[in-house]
Every structure is written in structure tokens, then in C-alpha cells.
FIVO-555807 format. One record per residue (C-alpha): residue in three letters; z, y, x. Coordinates in Angstrom, 2 decimals, always signed. Each point is the difference from the previous one (the first is absolute). Example, Ala and Ser with C-alpha at 12.3 -4.5 7.8 and 13.67 -1.06 7.14 Angstrom:
<atoms>
aa, zz, yy, xx
ALA, +7.80, -4.50, +12.30
SER, -0.66, +3.44, +1.37
</atoms>
This chain:
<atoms>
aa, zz, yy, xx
UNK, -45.60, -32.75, +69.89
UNK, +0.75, +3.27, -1.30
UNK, +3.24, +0.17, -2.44
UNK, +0.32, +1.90, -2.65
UNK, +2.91, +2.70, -0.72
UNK, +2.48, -0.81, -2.32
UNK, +0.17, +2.39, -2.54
UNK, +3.00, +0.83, -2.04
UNK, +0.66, -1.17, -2.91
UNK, -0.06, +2.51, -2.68
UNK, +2.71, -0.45, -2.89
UNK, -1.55, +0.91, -3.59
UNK, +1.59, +2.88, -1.99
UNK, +2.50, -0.37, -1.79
UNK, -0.13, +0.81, -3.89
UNK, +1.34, +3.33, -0.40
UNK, +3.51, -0.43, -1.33
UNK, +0.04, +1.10, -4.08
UNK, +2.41, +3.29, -0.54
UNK, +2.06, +0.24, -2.35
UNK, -0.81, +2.48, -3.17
UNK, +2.49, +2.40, +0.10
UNK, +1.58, +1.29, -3.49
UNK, -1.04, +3.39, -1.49
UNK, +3.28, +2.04, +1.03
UNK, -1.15, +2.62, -2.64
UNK, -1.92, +0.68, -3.07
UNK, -2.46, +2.24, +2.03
UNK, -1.38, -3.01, +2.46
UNK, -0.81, -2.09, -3.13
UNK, -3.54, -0.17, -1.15
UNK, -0.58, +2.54, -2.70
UNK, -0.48, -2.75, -3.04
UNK, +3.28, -1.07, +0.68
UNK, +2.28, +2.65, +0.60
UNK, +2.32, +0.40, -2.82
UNK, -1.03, +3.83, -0.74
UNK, -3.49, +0.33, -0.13
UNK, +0.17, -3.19, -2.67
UNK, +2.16, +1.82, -1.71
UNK, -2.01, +3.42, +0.00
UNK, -3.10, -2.37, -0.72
UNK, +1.34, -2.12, -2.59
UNK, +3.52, +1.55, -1.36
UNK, +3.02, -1.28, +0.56
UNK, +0.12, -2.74, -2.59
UNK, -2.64, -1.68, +1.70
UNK, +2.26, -0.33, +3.22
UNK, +2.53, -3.19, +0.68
UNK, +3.39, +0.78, -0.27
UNK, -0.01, -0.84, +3.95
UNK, -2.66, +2.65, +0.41
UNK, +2.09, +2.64, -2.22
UNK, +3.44, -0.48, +2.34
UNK, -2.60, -0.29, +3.27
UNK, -0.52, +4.04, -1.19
UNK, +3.65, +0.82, -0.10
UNK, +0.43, -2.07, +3.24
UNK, -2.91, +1.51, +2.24
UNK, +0.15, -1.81, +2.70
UNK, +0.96, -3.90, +0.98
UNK, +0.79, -1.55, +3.16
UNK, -1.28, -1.31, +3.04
UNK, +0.09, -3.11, -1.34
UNK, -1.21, +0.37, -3.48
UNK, -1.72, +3.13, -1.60
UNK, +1.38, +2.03, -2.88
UNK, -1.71, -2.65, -2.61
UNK, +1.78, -2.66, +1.11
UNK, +3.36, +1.95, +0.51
UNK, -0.11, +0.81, -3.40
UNK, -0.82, -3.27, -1.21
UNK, +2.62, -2.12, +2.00
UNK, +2.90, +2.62, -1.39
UNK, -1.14, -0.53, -3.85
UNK, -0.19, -3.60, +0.68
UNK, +3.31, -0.01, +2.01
UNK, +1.45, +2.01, -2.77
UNK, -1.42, -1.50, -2.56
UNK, -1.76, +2.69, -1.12
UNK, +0.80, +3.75, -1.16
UNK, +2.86, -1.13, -1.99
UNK, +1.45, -1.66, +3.34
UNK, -0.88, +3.26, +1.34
UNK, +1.99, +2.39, -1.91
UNK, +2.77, -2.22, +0.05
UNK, -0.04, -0.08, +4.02
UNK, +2.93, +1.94, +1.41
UNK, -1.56, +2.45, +2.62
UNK, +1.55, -0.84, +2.99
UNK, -1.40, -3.46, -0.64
UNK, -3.87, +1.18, -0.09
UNK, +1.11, +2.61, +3.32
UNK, +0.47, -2.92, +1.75
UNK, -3.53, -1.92, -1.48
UNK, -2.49, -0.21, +3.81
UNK, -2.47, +2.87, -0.91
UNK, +2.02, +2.39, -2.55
UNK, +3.07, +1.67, +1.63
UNK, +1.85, +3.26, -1.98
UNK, -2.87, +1.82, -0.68
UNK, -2.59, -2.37, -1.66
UNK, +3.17, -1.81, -1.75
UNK, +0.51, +3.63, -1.61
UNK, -3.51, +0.43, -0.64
UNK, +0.10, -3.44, -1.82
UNK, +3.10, +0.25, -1.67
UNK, -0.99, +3.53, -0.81
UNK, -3.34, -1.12, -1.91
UNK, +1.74, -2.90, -1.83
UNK, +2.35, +2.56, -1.11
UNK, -2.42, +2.19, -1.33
UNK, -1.62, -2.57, -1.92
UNK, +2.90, -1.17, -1.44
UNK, +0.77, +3.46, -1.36
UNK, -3.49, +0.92, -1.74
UNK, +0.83, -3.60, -1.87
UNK, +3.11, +1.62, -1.13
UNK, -1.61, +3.59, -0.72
UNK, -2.94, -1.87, -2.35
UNK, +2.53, -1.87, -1.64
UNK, +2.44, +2.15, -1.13
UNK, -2.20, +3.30, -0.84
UNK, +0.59, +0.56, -4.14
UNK, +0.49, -4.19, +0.40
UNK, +0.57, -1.30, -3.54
UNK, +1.36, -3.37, -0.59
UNK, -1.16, -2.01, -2.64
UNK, +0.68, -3.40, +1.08
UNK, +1.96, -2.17, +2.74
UNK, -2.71, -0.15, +2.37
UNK, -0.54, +4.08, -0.32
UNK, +3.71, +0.17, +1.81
UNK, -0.53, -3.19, +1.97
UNK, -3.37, +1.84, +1.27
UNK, +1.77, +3.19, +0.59
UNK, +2.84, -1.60, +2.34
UNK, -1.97, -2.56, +1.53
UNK, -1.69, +2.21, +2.69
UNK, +3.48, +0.96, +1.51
UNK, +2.27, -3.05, -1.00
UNK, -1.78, -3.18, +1.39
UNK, +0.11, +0.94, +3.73
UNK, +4.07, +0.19, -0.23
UNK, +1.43, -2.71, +1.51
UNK, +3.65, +0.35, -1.78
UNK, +0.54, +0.33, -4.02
UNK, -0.63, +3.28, -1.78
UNK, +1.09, +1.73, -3.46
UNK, -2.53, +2.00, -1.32
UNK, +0.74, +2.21, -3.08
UNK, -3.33, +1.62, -1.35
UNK, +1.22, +3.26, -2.44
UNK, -2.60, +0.77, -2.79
UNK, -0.35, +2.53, -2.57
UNK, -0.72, -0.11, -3.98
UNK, -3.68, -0.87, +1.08
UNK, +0.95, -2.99, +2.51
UNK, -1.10, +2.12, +3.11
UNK, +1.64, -0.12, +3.47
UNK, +2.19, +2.66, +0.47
UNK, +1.68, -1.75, +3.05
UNK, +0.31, -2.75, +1.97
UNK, +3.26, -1.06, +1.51
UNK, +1.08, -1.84, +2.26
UNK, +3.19, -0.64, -0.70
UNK, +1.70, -3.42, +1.51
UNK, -0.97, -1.73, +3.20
UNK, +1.25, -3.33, +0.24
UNK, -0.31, -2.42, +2.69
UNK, -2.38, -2.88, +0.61
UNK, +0.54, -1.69, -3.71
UNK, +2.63, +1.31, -1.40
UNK, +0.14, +4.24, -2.13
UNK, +2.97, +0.85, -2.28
UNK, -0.18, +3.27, -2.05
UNK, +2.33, +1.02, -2.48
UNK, -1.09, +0.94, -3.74
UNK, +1.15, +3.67, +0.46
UNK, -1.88, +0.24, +3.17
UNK, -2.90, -0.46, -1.90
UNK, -0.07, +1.89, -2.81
UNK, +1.23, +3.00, +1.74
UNK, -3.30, +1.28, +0.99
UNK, -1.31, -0.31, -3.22
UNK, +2.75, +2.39, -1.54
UNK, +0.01, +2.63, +2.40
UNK, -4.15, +0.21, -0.79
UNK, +0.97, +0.00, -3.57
UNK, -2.65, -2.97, +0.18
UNK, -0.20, -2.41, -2.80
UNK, -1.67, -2.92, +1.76
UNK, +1.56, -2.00, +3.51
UNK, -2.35, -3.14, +1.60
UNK, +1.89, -2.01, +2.56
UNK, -1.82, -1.67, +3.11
UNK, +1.41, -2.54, +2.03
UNK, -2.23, -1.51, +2.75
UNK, +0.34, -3.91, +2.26
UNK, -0.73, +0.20, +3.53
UNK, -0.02, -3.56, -0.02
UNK, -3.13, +0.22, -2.16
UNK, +1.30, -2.55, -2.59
UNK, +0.80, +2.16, -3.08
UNK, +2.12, -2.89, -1.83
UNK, +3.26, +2.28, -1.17
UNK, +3.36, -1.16, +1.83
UNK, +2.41, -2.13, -1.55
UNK, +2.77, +2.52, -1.66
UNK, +3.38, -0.71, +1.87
UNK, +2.99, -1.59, -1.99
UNK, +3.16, +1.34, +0.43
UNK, +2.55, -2.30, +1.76
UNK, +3.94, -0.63, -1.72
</atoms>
């Protein structure tokens, strides 16, 4: 009786093993609607995220994350621009993905943006109420993390014509003397002095005076 051949058995194929998406390293491999440029040439800037904005200053992420989400796990990591500015810049050299050059670049814009504040503000500035000087201050003052004096020199019309900083204190404490703030005042032959006094602690309740001791 004839026999018949064996034939080898044939193992199926096996499912193709998924690969892994690889991050867009830079702007330029991301599809156009998303790169960070052309919505801004599109739209404007104010219709870009402020993760979008820094991704423009940035350029380019990672191999493990593209410029998008570089940008957006410093501001949340920093808790935002603020956190930013207030960064020392050896600390965002040593951030995976920056180094010296886009920490400059960074630092460099925040900079930048912090002075045009200061420009708008004080440019024939006249003060007519607290939250006029508060508002002129504000933009340089809240990202120091010690205690400042302020004094804010006006003329007969209550405009700026400068703003001093005069004392730097440390983390809640600033002492000034009364001489040391009038003095500006006198050499402008100005008639009107504002003092500013910020809390990096962000509670604005005034200190306790001290008592002197026997």
C-alpha cells in the first residue's frame, strides 16, 4: 500500500511586530497644521499656546519628545514664565534638550519681554492712583524672589521721572532709612516720591513692627 510523504508542517506568520512612532526631533518633520510657525504666519501669534510660542524660540526638541512637548514640560516644570524668569541659568543649561545656547535664547526672549513691559509703562507714565504705580512696578517686581524698595520720583504733573531701585533686602525682611528716600527726590528738584515695597512670599499682610528690647 503506497504511503504517503509527510509533509512539513508549515508555521503561520507571525503578526508583524508594531514600531514604535518616533518623536518629531524638529519643527520641520511635523505636519504643516501643526508646526508652530506656519500657525503663527496663518493665524498670528495670539492665536498660538504659550507652549507653541516657546516651541519657536526652542526650535527643536529631543529624541524623545519634540519641541511642543519640550516646551510644555519646562512651563509646567517651572510653573510657567514667571518660574521661568526666575530660573537661574545654569539650572535650565542643565534641563535634557536645552544646553547654553537655547537656555540663552530662552532667557534672552523672557528678558526682552520683560523690558517692553517696563518701556510701555513708564513712557510719559502719570500716576493717578495706587494701582497706576502698583501697575507700573508689577511687571519687574513680582518675579524677585527677595524684598525690594522701590522709590518712584514724579514731577508737578505726577509723571515718572524715574524709577529706583533703591534697597534689596532678603527673603522677608528690607530696611531703608528716611534720608535714603527722599534723596532722589531733592536732587530732581521733584515735588512728589511713591514708595514700593513688594512680598515674595505672595502674602502682602505688612510685618509686625519690631519692639525695642531694655
Amino acid at each position: 500500500m503506497p504511503t504517503l510523504e509527510k509533509s512539513a508542517a508549515i508555521a503561520p506568520p507571525s503578526p508583524a511586530t508594531p514600531t514604535k512612532l518616533l518623536y518629531h526631533a524638529t519643527v520641520h518633520d511635523m505636519p504643516n497644521d501643526e508646526r508652530p510657525r506656519e500657525l503663527l504666519q496663518h493665524y498670528g501669534p495670539q492665536a498660538l499656546s504659550m507652549s507653541e510660542l516657546l516651541a519657536i524660540i526652542l526650535r527643536t526638541g529631543t529624541t524623545q519628545e519634540n519641541v511642543i512637548e519640550l516646551a510644555s514640560k519646562l512651563l509646567a516644570k517651572y510653573g510657567g514664565l514667571a518660574g521661568l524668569m526666575r530660573a537661574e541659568f545654569s539650572e535650565l543649561c542643565n534641563e535634557h534638550g536645552l544646553g547654553v545656547a537655547k537656555a540663552a535664547q530662552l532667557k534672552a526672549a523672557l528678558e526682552i519681554g520683560r523690558r517692553m513691559g517696563m518701556l510701555q509703562a513708564e513712557e510719559r507714565y502719570q500716576i493717578r492712583s495706587s494701582s497706576d504705580a502698583a501697575n507700573l512696578v508689577m511687571q519687574d517686581m513680582m518675579y524677585l524672589d527677595h524684598e525690594q524698595m522701590r522709590i518712584i520720583v514724579l514731577d508737578t504733573k505726577n509723571q515718572v521721572i524715574e524709577n529706583i531701585a533703591r534697597y534689596q533686602g532678603t527673603v522677608n525682611s528690607s530696611v531703608l532709612r528716611a534720608a535714603e528716600v527722599f534723596r532722589p527726590a531733592v536732587i530732581r528738584n521733584c515735588p512728589g516720591v511713591i514708595v514700593c515695597h513688594n512680598h515674595p512670599s505672595g502674602d502682602p499682610s505688612p510685618s509686625r513692627p519690631k519692639t525695642a528690647r531694655n
